[in-house]
N, C-alpha and C positions, 0 to 999 in steps of 0.2 A: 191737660186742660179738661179732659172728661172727666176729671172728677168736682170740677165745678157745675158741671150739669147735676151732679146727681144731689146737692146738695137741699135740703128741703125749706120751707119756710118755719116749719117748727123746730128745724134745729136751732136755725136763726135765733127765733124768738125766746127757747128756751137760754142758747148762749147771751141773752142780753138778762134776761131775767137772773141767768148762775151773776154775773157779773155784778150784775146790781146789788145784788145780795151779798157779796162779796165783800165791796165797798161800804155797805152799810153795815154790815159786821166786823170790819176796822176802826170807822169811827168810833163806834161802839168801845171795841177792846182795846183801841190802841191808846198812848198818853196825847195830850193836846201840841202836845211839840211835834209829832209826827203826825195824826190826823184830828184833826180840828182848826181852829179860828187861826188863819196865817201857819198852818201844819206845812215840812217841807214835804211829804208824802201824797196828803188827802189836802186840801185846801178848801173849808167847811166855809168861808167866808171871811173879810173882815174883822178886824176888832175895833167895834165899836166905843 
């Protein structure tokens, strides 16, 4: 459990930033059947 003490807030906040980043670079590269509008991966929204 001590090594949850040691843990920082900028790690945190960098691991949500890598992640984010992440995700929005699938969108990006991946086809709409997997991320996009009703994707079974990423799920971008609706199809309107």
């Amino acid at each position: 459990m001590e090594f949850l003490s040691s843990i920082t807030f900028d790690q945190i906040a960098f691991s949500l930033m890598t992640l984010g980043l992440l995700r929005e670079a699938m969108i990006v590269t991946l086809p709409d059947a997997v991320a996009g509008p009703g994707g079974w991966l990423v799920d971008t929204g609706g199809e309107d």
